[in-house]
C-alpha positions in Angstrom: 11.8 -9.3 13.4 9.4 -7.2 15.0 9.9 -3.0 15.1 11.8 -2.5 18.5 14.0 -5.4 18.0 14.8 -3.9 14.3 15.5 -0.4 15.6 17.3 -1.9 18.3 19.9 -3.6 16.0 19.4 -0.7 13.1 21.1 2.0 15.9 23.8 -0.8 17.2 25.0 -1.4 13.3 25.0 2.6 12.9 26.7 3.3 15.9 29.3 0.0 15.4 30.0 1.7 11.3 29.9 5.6 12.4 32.5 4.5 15.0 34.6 2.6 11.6 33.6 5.7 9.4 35.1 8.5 12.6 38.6 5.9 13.0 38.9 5.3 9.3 42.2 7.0 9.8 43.7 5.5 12.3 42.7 2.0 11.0 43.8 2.4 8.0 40.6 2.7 6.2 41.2 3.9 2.1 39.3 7.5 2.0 38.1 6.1 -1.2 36.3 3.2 0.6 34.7 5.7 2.7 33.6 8.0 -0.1 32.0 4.4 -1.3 30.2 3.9 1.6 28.7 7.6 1.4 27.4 7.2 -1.7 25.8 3.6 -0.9 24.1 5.2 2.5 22.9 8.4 0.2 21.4 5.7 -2.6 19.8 3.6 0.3 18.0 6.9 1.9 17.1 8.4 -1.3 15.8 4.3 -2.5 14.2 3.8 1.0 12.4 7.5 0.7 10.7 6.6 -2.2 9.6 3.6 -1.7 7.8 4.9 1.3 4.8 5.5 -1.1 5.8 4.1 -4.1 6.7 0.8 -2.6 4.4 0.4 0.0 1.0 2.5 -1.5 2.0 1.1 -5.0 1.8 5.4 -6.0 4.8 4.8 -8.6 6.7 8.5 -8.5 9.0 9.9 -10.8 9.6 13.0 -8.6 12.1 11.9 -6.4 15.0 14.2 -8.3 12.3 17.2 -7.4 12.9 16.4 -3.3 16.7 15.5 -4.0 17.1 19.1 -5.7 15.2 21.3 -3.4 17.4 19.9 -0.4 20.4 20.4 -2.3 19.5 24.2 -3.7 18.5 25.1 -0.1 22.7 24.3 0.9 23.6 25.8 -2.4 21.2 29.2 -1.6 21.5 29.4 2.2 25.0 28.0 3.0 26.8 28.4 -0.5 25.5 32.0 -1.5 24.7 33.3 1.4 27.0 32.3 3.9 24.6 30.2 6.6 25.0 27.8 9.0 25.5 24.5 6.6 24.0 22.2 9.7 21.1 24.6 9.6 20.6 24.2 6.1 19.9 20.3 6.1 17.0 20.3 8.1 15.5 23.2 6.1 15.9 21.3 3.0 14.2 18.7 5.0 11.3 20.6 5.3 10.9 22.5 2.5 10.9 18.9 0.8 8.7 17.9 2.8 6.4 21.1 1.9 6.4 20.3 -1.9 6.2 16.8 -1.5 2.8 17.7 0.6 2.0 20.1 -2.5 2.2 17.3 -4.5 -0.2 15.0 -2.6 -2.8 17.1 -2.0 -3.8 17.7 -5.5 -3.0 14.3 -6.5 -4.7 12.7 -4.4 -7.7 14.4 -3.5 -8.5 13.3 -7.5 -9.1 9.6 -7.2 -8.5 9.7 -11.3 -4.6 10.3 -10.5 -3.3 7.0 -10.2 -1.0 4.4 -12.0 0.3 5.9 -15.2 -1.3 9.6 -14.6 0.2 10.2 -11.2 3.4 9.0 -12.4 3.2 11.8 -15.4 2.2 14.3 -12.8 5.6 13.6 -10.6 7.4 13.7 -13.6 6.3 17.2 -14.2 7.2 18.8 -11.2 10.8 18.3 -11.4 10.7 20.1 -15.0 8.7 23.0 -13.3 11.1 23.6 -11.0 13.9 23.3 -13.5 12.2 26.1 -15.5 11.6 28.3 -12.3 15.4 27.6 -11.3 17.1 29.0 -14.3 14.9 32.0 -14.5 15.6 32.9 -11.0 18.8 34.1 -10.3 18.5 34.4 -6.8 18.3 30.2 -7.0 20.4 29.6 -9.8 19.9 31.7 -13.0 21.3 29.1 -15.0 25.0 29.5 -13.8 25.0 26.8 -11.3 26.5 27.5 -7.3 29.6 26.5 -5.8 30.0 25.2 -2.9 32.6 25.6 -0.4 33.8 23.6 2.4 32.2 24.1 5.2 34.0 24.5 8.8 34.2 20.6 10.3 33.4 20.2 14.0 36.5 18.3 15.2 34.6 15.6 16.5 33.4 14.8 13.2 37.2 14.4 11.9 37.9 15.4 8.3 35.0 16.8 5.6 34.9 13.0 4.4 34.3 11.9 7.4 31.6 14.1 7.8 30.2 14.0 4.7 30.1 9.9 5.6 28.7 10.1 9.4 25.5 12.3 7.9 24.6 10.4 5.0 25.2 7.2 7.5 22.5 9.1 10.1 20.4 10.1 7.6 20.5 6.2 6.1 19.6 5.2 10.1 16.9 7.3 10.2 15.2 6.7 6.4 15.8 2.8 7.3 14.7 3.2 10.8 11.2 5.2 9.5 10.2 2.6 7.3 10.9 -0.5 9.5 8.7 1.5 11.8 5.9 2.4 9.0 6.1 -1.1 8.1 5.5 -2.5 11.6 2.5 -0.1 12.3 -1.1 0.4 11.2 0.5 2.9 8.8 2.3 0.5 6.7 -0.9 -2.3 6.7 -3.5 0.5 5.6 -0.6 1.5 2.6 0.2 -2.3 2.0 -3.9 -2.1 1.8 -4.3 0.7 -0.9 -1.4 -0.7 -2.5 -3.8 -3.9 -3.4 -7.1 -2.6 -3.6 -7.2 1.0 -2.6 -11.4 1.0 -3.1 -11.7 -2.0 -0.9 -9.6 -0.8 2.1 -11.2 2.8 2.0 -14.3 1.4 2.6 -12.7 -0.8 5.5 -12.5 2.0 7.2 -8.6 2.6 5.9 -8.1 6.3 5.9 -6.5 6.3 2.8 -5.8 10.1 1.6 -4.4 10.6 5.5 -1.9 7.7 5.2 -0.7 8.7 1.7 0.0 12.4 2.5 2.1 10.7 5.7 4.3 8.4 3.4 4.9 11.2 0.6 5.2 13.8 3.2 7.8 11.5 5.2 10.1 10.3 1.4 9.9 14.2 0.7 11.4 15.4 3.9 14.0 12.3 3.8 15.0 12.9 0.7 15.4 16.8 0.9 17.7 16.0 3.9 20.0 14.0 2.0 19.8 15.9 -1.2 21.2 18.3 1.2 24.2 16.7 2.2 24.5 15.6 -1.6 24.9 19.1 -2.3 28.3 19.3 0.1 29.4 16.1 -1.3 29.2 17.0 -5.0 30.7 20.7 -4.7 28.7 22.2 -7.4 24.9 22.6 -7.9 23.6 23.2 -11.1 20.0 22.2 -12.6 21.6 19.9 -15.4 23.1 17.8 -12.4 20.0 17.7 -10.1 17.0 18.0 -12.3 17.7 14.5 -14.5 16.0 11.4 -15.1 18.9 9.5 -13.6 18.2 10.4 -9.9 14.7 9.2 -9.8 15.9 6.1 -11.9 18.3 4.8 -10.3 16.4 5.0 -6.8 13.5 3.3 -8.8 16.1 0.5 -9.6 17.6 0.4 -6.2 14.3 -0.4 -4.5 12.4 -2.4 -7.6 15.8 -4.9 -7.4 16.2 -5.1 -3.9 12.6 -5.3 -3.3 9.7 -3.0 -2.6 7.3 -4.2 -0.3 9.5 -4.5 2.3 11.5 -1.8 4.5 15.0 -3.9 3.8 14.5 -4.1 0.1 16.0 -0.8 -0.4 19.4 -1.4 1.5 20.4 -4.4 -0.5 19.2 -3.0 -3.8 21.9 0.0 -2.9 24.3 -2.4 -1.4 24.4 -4.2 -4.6 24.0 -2.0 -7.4 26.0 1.2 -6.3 28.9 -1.6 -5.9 28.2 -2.8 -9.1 27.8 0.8 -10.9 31.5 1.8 -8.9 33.1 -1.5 -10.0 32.1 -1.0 -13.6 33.5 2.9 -13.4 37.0 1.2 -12.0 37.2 -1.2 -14.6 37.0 1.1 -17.7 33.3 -0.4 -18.7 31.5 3.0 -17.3 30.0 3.2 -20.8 28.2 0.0 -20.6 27.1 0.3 -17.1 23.7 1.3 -18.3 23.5 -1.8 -20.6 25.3 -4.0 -18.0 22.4 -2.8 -15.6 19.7 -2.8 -17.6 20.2 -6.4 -18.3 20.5 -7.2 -14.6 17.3 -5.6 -14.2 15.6 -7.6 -17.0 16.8 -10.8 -15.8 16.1 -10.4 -12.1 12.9 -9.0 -12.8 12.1 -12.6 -14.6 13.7 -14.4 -11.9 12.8 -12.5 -9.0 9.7 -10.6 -9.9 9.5 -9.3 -6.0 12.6 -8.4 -5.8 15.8 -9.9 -4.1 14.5 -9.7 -0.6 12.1 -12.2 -1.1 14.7 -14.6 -2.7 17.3 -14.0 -0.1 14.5 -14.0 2.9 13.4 -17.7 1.8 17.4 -18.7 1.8 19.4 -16.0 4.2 21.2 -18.7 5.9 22.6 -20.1 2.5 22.8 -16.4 1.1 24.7 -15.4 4.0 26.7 -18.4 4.4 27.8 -18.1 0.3 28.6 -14.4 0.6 30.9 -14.7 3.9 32.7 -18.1 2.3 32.9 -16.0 -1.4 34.1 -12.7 0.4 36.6 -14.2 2.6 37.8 -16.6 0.0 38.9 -14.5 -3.1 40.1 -11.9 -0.2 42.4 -14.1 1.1 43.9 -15.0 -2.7 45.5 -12.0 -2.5 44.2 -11.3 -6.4 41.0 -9.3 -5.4 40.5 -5.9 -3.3 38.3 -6.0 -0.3 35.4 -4.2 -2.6 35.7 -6.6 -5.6 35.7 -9.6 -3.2 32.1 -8.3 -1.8 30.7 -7.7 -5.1 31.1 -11.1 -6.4 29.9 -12.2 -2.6 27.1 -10.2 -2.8 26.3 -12.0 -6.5 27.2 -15.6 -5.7 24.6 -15.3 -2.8 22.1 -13.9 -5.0 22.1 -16.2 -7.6 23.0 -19.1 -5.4 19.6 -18.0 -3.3 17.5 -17.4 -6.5 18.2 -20.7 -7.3 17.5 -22.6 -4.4 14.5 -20.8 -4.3 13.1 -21.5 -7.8 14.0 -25.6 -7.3 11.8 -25.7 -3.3 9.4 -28.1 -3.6 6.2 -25.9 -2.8 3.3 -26.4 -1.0 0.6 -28.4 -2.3 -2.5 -26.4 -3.2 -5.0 -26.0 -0.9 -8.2 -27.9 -0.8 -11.3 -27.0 -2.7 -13.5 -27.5 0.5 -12.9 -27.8 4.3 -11.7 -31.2 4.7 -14.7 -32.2 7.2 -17.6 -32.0 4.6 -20.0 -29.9 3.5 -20.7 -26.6 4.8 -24.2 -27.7 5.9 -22.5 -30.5 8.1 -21.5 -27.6 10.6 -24.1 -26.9 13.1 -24.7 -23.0 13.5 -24.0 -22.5 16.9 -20.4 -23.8 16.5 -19.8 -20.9 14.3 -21.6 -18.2 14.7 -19.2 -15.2 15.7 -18.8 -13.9 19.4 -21.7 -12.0 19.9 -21.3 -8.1 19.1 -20.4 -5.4 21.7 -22.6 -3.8 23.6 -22.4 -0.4 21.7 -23.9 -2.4 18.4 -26.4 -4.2 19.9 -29.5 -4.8 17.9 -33.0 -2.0 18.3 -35.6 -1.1 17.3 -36.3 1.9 14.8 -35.1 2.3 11.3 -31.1 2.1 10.9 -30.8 3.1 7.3 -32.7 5.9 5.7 -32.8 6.8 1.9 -34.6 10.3 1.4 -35.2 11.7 -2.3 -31.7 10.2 -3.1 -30.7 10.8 -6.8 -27.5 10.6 -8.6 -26.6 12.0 -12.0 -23.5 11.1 -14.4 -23.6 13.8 -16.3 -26.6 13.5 -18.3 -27.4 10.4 -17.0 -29.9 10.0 -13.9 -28.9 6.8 -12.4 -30.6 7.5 -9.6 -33.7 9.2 -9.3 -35.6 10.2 -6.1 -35.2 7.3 -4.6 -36.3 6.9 -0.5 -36.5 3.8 1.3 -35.5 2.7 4.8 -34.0 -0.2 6.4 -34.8 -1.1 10.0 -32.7 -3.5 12.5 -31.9 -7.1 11.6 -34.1 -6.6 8.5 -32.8 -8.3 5.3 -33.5 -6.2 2.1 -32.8 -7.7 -1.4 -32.3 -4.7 -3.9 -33.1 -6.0 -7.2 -34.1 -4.5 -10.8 -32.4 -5.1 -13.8 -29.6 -4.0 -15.4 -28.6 -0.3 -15.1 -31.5 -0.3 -13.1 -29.1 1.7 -10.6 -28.5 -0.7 -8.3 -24.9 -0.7 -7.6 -24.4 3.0 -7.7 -26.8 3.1 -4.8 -24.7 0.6 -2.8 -21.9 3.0 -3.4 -23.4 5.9 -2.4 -24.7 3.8 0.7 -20.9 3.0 1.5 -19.2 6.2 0.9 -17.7 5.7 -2.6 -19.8 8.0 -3.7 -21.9 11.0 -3.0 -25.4 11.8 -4.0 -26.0 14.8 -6.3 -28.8 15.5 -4.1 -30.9 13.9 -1.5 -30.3 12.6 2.2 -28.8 9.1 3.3 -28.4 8.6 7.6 -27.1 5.7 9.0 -28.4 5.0 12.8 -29.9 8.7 12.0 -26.4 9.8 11.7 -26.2 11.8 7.7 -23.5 10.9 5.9 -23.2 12.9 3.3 -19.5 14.5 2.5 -17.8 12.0 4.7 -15.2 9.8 3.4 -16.0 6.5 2.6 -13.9 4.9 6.0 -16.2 7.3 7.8 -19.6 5.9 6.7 -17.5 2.5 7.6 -16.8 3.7 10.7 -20.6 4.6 11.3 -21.6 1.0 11.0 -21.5 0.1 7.0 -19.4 -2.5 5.4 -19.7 -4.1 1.9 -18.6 -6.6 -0.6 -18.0 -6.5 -4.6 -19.5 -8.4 -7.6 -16.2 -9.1 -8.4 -14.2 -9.5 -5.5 -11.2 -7.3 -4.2 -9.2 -8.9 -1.8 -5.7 -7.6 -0.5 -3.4 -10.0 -3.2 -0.2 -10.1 -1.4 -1.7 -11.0 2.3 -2.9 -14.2 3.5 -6.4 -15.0 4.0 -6.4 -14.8 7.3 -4.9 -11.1 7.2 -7.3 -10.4 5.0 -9.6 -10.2 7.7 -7.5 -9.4 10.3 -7.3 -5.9 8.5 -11.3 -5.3 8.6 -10.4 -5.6 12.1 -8.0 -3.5 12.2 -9.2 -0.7 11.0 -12.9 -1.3 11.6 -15.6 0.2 14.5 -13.8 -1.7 17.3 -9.5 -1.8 16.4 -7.3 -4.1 17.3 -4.2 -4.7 17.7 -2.8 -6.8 14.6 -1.8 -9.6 17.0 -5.5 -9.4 18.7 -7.0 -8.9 15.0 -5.5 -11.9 13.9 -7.5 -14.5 16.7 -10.8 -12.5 16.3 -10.5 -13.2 12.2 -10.2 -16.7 13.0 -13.9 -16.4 14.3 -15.0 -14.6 11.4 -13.3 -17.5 8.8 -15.3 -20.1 11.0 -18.4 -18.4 10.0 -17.5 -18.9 6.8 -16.1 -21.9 6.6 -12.7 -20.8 5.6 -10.4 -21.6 8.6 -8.4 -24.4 6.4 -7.4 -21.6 3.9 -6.4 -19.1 6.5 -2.6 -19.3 5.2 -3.1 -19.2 1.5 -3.2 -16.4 -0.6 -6.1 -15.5 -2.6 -5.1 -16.2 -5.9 -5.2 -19.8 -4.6 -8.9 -19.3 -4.0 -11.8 -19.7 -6.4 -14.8 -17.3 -6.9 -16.7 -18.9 -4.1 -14.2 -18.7 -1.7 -13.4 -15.5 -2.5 -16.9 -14.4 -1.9 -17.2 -15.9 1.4 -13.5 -14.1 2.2 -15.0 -11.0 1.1 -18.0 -11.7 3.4 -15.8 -12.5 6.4 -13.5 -9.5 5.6 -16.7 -7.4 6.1 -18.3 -8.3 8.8 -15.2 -8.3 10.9 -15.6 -4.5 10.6 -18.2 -5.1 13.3 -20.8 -3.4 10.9 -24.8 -2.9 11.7 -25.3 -2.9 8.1 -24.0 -5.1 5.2 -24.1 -4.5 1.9 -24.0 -7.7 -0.6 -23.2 -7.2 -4.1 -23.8 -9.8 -5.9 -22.2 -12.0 -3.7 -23.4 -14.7 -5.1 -22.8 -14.0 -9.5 -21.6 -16.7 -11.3 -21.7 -18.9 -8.4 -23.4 -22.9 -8.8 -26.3 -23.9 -7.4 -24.3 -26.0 -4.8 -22.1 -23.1 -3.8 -25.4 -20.9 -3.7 -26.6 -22.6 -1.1 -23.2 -22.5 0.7 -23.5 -18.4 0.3 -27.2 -18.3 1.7 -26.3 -20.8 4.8 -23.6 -17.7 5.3 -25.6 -15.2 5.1 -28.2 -16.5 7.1 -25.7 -17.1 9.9 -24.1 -13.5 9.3 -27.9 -12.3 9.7 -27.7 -14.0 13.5 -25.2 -12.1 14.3 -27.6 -9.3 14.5 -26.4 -7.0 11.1 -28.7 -6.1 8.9 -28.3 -7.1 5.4 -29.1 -5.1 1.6 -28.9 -7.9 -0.9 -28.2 -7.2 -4.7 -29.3 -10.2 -6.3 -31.2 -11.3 -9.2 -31.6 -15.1 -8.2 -35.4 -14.9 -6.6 -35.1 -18.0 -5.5 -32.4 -16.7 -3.5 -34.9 -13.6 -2.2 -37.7 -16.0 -1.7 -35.3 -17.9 1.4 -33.7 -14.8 2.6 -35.1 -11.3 2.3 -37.7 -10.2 4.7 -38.6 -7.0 2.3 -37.8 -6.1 -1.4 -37.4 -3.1 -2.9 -37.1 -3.1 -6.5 -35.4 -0.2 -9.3 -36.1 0.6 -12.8 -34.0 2.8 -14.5 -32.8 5.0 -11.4 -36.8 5.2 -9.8 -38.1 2.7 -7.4 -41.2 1.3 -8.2 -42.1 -0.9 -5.4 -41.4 -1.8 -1.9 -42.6 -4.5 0.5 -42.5 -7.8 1.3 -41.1 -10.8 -1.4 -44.7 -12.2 -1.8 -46.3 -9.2 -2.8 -43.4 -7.0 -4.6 -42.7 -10.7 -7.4 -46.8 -10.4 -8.3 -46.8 -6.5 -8.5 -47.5 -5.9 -12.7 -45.2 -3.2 -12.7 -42.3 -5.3 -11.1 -42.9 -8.4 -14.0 -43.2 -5.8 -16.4 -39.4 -4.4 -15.4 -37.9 -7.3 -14.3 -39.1 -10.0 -16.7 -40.2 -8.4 -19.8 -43.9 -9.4 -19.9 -46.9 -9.7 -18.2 -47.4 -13.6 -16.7 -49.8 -15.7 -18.2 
């Protein structure tokens, strides 16, 4: 389902249950079914909100209950204490969620350090802060809590239930509706991208800091919306209710169960478990929810690692099919309300789903090598890529230039007045030996890091201070030693986001047919479907070698593309290179095969210990004393 055909059935199901939720009078609707369906929408906007970054950017947050409180204090301060207009008051808590949750992100994230368990520490810290802050202050709270009164209920909304129910359904419509369309858009592949491998897709060309201050920026303001109608739906706002653990935790659930890489994830984690937590309450076991729950969790988390979404998604015909037939059936015995009878729908489909899932025969693995032979067998001009635009065209002069370039760690120089340049379709191998400082000067040639002192220009452009999808932008792209591909998308769109997000975008549609071109070169087409777990190091080399020169780069960067490769698959790697090389891009080898230098480098320039002691062409830099001496160990006989 692509975005406009999803929004275009999101507004018809909001419009088809407001129009249920205004006439659940006249229908005969229970008020109690409706006060159900409230606190499912709130649960599904609060679970969707978070996993905007959480889910998608893999940033796991603990602050949710922080957004959820300053929505619902801004009600309990404007409208409650002060007397304001209470439809005024949700969209300030809106944005005033939106303002801390942008508070938040920029000092996280501009420290790279602030990931996994540490940014999940710092989110769990700011709703404690603002605990503290709210029962000092009296004008907020002063630890007496506010009361909240009913508000005045247009008549067109009908009762304050109904109300209550057709915001938290609009505010569901939109939370759902934001991250179908994040999900659909460049947004939501650059986060699915830094949810994988946030180093490889900066230097992409992902703007990666931008894209996560959009998705925390758009959960805060979603969730301070609802937390303000959650503040007219509880009555009372006090910092033992808002600032808890159990907010954040059950919107963790919500989305982990019901899956979190994907926009719908969310809705039937809330669907299911809010159901399940109100059954529970109505059958006297409230006191073993948490146990009841926490064993669901543990067993779907075995079963369903993913989440449900992925189980049902593979089976939605039989999952639908089981849950209408269940539903209906135990309905029409007469022995089961409407909302027990969905409960064990919803379940039977689940596990009936998660079953036929697990027992699919799967897909054989794929091949070790293309089916039609070795990569040699291919003659070059069938797949060499479409020659580059106009605007990269190959010329003379020098396209990368090193300048008294020196890095320190600390005390450690690991870099040391280093200047060297790198002229058009040149191919440079780097070597030295270990902690000779050749990686970190790959990194600082590619943005990931910056030089304590000294100038680097590409195409005479400096790029010192910009961000590594910058310098990509300006024409660099590289690979790792160990490779970093994007885990949970195909091979082919793997590729299709250097593309992307590279010099030239695209389109993902259009990005997906010019990655084709770029497997070809490598040899990769009959793995465009797999995953890369299912490849081995080789072929993740070569991926990582496609993935980069689909950026459309004038210079490539090779990291040791070829470590712990055989001497078959060696030459493989240097027929690719070779080709890539045709293309027109320049190429800075890291390698310590010389073999490999001897075929391919048309100059060498060789480190020791942060300082470069030579420079020039293979023949001459191999014999150079100094070189042996660093390299080797010894002086040759």
């Amino acid at each position: 389902m692509n975005a406009r055909r999803g929004v275009a059935v999101l507004v018809a199901v909001t419009v088809v249950f407001g129009v249920l939720g205004r006439a659940s009078n006249a229908i005969g609707l229970p008020a109690y079914d409706v006060l159900l369906a409230g606190t499912i929408l709130f649960w599904m906007t609060q679970a969707t909100s978070w996993n905007l970054l959480s889910g998608f950017a893999g940033y796991f947050s603990f602050g949710q209950g922080a957004y959820i409180a300053v929505g619902a204090y801004t009600t309990a301060v404007y409208f409650g204490r002060h007397g304001g207009n209470v439809f005024l008051a949700i969209p300030i808590g809106g944005l005033l969620g939106g303002i801390l949750a942008a508070a938040v992100g920029a000092v996280a994230f501009r420290l790279r350090s602030l990931r996994g368990e540490i940014f999940a520490l710092l989110t769990l810290a700011v709703p404690f802060i603002l605990a503290a802050y709210a029962r000092i202050t009296n004008w907020v709270d002063g630890g007496q809590g506010t009361t909240i009164r009913l508000p005045r209920v247009p008549a067109w909304m009908g009762s304050f239930q109904q109300m209550v129910f057709l915001l938290n359904l609009g505010l569901a419509a939109l939370a759902v509706g934001v991250a179908l369309v994040v999900y659909h858009t460049r947004l939501g592949h650059g986060l699915a991208a830094i949810h994988d491998a946030e180093a490889a897709a900066e230097v992409l060309g992902v703007p990666t800091f931008r894209y996560k201050m959009v998705a925390i920026v758009l959960g805060g303001v979603l969730s301070g919306l609802s937390g303000a109608v959650f503040a007219l739906q509880i009555g009372f706002v006090a910092v033992e209710s808002l600032f808890t653990l159990t907010l954040p935790l059950t919107a963790i659930v919500i989305s982990v169960l019901g899956g979190r890489r994907h926009w719908l994830g969310p809705v039937i984690g809330a669907l299911l478990i809010v159901t399940l937590q109100d059954r529970l309450s109505a059958g006297g076991l409230e006191n073993w929810s948490a146990i009841i729950l926490g064993g669901l969790l543990a067993a779907l988390v075995v079963l369903a690692p993913h989440g449900l979404f992925g189980r049902l998604r593979a089976r939605w015909w039989l999952a639908l099919a089981v849950l209408v037939v269940v539903t209906a059936g135990m309905t029409a015995s007469g022995y089961y309300d409407q909302i027990d009878a969905l409960l064990y729908g919803m379940l039977a489909a689940v596990v009936v789903a998660t079953i036929a899932d697990t027992l699919r025969p799967r897909k054989p693995a794929a091949v070790s090598r293309p089916p039609d032979g070795p990569l040699e067998a291919t003659p070059l001009e069938a797949v060499v890529p479409q020659p580059r635009s106009a605007g990269t065209a190959t010329e003379p002069g020098v396209l990368v230039s090193c300048d008294g370039v020196t890095r320190y760690f600390g005390g450690v120089k690991a870099l040391d007045d280093v200047s060297f340049t790198v002229g058009h379709s040149e191919i440079v191998g780097l070597v030295g030996p270990n902690g000779s400082g050749k990686t970190t000067l790959v990194n600082l040639l590619s943005g990931a890091m910056q030089p304590t002192r000294g100038r680097i220009a590409i195409s005479g452009q400096p790029i010192a201070g910009l961000p590594a999808h910058r310098v990509a932008h300006a024409g660099v792209a590289r690979t790792y030693q160990l490779p970093k591909p994007f885990a949970s998308m195909t091979v082919r769109d793997n590729v299709a986001m250097a593309v992307m997000f590279g010099r030239t975008p695209a389109p993902l549609h259009a990005a997906r047919q010019a990655a084709e071109r770029h497997l070809a070169t490598v040899r990769l087409s009959h793995l465009a479907d797999a995953l890369p777990d299912a490849l081995n190091l080789h072929q993740r080399q070569l991926l990582e070698m496609a993935r980069a020169t689909a950026a459309d780069p004038t210079v490539l960067l090779l990291d040791e593309a070829l470590a712990g490769l055989n001497p078959a698959e060696i030459d493989d790697a240097v027929t690719v290179i070779r080709r890539i090389h045709a293309t027109g891009i320049s190429i800075i080898i890291v390698e310590h095969l010389l073999r490999v230098l001897n075929q391919l480098a048309t100059r060498i320039v060789v480190l020791d210990r942060g300082t470069l002691i030579a420079d020039g062409d293979p023949m001459t830099v191999l014999n150079d004393p100094a070189v042996v001496r660093a390299y080797l160990g010894r002086q040759r006989a």
